[in-house]
N, C-alpha and C positions, 0 to 999 in steps of 0.2 A: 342083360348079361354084362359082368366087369370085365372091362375093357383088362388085357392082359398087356406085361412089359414086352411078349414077343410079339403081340401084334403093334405096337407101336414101333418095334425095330425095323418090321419087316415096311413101316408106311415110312418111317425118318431114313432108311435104308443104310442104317449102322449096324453093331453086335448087339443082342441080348445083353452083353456085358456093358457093354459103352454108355445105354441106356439107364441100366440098375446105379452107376454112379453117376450119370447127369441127375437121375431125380434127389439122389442121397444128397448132390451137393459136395459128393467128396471125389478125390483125383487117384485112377488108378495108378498109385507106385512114381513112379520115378518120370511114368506118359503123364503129357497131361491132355487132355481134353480142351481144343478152343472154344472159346469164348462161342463163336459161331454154330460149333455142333451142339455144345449143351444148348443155346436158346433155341434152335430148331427142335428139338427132344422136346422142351418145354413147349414150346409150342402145339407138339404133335397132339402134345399129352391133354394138352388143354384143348384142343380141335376134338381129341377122343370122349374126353369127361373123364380121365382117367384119374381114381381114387386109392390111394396105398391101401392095403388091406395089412393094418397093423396087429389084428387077431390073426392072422394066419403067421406074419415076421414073428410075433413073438411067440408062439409056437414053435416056431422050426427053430429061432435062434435065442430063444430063453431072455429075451428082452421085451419091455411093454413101450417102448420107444417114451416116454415121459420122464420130466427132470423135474425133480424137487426143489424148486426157490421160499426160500423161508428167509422172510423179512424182518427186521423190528416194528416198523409201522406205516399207514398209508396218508399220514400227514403231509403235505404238502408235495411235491416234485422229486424228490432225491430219490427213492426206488422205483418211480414212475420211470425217470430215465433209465435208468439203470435195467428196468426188469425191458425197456426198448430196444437195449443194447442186446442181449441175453435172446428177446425173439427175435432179432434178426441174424447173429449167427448159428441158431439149432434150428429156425423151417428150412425144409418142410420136414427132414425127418424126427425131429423128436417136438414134445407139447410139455412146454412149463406147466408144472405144477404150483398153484402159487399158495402160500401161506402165511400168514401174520403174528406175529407172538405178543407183539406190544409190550415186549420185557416181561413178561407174565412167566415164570418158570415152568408150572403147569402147562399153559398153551403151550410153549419149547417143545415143552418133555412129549404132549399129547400128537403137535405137528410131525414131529420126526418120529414117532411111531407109526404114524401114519404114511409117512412115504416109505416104513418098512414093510409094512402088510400091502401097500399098494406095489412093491415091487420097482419102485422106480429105479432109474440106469444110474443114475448118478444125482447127488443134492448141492447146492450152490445154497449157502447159509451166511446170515448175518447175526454172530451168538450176543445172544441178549448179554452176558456177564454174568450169567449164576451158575456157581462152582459146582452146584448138583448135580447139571447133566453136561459137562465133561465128559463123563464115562460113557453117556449113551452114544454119544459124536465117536467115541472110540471104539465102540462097539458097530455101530454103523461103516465104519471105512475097516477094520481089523476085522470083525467076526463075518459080518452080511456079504463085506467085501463089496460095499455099494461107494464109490469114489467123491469125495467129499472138496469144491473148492469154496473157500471163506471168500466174504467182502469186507471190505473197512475194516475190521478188525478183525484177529488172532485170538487162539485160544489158548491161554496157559495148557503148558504141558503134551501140547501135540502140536505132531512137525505135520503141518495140514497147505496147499499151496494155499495163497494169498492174493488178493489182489485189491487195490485202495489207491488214494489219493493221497499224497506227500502232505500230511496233517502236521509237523514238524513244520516245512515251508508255509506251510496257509498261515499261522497265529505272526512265522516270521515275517514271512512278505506284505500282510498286513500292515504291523508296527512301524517298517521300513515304509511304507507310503503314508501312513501318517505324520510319520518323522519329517518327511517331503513336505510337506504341506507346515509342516514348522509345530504340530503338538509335539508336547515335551513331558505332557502329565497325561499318560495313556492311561485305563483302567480296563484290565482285564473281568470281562464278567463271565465265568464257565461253571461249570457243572463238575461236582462231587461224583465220580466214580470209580469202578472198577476196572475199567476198563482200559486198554494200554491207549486206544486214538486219544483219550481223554487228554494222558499224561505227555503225549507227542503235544498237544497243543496248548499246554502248560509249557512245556520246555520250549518251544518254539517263541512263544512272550516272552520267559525269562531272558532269552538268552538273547535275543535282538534287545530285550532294555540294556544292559549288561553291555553288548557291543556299542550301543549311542551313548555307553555314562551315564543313562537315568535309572542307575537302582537303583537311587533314593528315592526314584519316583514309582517305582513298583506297586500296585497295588491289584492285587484279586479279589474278587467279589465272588461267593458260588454258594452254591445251593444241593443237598443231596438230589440227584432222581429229577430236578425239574423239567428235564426235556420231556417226561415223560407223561407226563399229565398235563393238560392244556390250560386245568385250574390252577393247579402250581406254576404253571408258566406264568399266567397275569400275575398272580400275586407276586410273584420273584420280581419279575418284572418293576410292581408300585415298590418292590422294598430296594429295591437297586435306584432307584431315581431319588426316594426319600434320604436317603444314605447319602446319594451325590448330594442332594440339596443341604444337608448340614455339615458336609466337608468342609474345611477351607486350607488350602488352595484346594479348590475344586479341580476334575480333571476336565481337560479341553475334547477328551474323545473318549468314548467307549468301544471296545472292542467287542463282538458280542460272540460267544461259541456257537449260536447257531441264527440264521433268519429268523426263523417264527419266533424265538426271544425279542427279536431286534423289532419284530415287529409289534410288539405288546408293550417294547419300553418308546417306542414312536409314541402309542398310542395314550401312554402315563402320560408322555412331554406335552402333547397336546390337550391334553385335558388339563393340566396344571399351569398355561400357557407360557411352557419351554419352549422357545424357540430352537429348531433346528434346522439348521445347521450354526445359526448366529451365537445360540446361548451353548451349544452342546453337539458336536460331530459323536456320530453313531453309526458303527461299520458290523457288519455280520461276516460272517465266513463260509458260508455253504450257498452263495446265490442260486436262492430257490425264482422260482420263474417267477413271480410276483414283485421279486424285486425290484424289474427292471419296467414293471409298467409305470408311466409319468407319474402318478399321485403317489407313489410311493419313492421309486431313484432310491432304493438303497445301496451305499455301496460296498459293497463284498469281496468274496473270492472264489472264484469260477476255477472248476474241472471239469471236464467232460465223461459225466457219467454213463452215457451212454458207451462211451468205450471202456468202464469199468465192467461192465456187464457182457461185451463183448469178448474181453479179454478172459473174464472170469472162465464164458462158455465153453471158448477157444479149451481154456485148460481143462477144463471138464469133459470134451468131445474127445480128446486127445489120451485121457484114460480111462476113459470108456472103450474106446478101441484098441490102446496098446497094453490095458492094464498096467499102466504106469499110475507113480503116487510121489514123485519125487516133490520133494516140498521149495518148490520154485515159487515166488515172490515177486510180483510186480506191482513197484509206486508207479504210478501216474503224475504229469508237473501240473500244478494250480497259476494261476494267472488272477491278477489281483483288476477288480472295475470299479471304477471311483464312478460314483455318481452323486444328486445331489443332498443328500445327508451327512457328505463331510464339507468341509471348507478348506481352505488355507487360511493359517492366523496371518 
């Protein structure tokens, strides 16, 4: 038989009610709950086998306790941490849903129909950039009235809350630490897109060259879409090193839009036997976890994605229960780790 919330009241010897929000996780009102009673509640609960019965909650309260997270893709670390953040502020009461679009408009379009037929409380999205389904994202928070919080980037045309890492700061603080180190001929290597992170980390280059006096030494290197395909990554990758190799003055650093780029132009250098850091400093800016293992020392720039996901949650639990949609916006600070793929000249 399931263990019921009043027989664990009557064994932890608090309210029915006291109980109902220690498991939720959430604080009655303006009381709050110590630290102490909730972990004896859990306790109780877990001495009992006591299992939520979410077909019956979402029966009485018109919720399926499940959250929609819709990704761009499951390449390396970056929504690995992220979707970490995200389950540890929603258990025990609600279950990510998780989903992948891989910038594919169709998977978009077909994923988010799917957390409308599945009913989920709320979706937590990262939009691929196609201007198609717009309308359905608006349709989803305006018609369904299902509560909508973005990661990393924004959707033209709706005021949706936000949450992301200072992409502006990363390209700067970047620049700024190789300045340090005494390069003077940086080259930016990013990506052609649509998308507004893209253009923050465009402007974040320009505008640190611009403050050291090296816009004469400006230079971007970019490719449509190649984050997106891991073939077109290598190949970007051998056309960005062949390009440096017929420069002259060549640049002493590269700056790279993402790791797994940085990692594939590692991979040209050594095949073509470029030395690096000696013949060529190579920086990334998303330190995905591989970076930092020895045989690799790339040096990057670290957020803590794990609290983008947390964050995101936060805002998502919050209107889900108050029915709020205010389009609130939180950057996160990036922090820059030199390791051994740059040098100082």
């Amino acid at each position: 038989m399931a263990v019921t919330l009043k027989q664990i009241a009557e064994k932890a010897g608090v309210s029915l009610t006291t109980v109902s929000f220690a498991l939720r996780g959430r604080q009655p009102g303006k009381r709050r709950l110590s630290p102490n009673t909730v972990e004896r509640i859990l306790e109780v609960a877990d001495e009992m086998g006591y299992r939520p019965n979410h077909v019956a909650a979402s029966l009485a309260g018109k919720r399926t306790f499940t959250i929609g997270v819709l990704v761009t893709a499951l390449r390396g670390d970056f929504y690995e941490r992220v979707l970490f953040g995200i389950k540890k502020e929603v258990y025990p009461e609600f279950s990510p849903v998780l989903a992948v679009h891989n910038y594919n408009p169709e998977y978009e379009k077909n994923e988010l129909e799917n957390f409308i037929s599945k009913r989920v409380d709320g979706v937590i999205a990262a939009f691929s950039g196609h201007a198609d389904n717009i309308e359905l994202y608006r349709e989803i928070n305006e018609k369904y009235n299902i509560p909508i919080v973005l990661i990393d980037r924004r959707i033209p045309g709706l005021e949706l809350p936000l949450v992301r890492t200072d992409h502006f700061d990363t390209s700067h603080r970047a620049v700024n630490s190789l300045f340090k180190l005494g390069h003077r001929n940086i080259t930016y290597v990013g990506v052609v897109d649509n998308l507004e992170y893209m253009e923050l980390f465009n402007d974040g280059y320009r505008t640190a060259m611009i403050e050291l006096g090296l816009e004469d030494n400006m230079k971007i290197v970019s490719q449509t879409d190649a984050h997106r395909n891991q073939k077109v990554l290598k190949k970007f990758a051998t056309r960005v090193i062949s390009a440096w190799e017929k420069t002259s003055p060549q640049a002493t650093a590269l700056m790279v839009i993402n790791d797994w780029l940085a990692y594939e132009i590692l991979g040209v250098c050594h095949d073509r036997g470029i030395n690096v850091p000696q013949g060529l400093s190579v920086m990334g800016l998303d330190d995905c976890s591989p970076s930092e293992l020895p045989t690799i020392g790339l040096s990057s720039v670290w957020a803590d994605l794990e609290l983008v996901g947390k964050n995101a949650a936060k805002l998502l639990l919050e209107r889900i229960e108050n029915n709020s949609n205010e389009p609130t916006r939180i950057i996160l600070p990036v922090h820059v780790r030199m390791r051994k793929t740059t040098r100082p000249l």
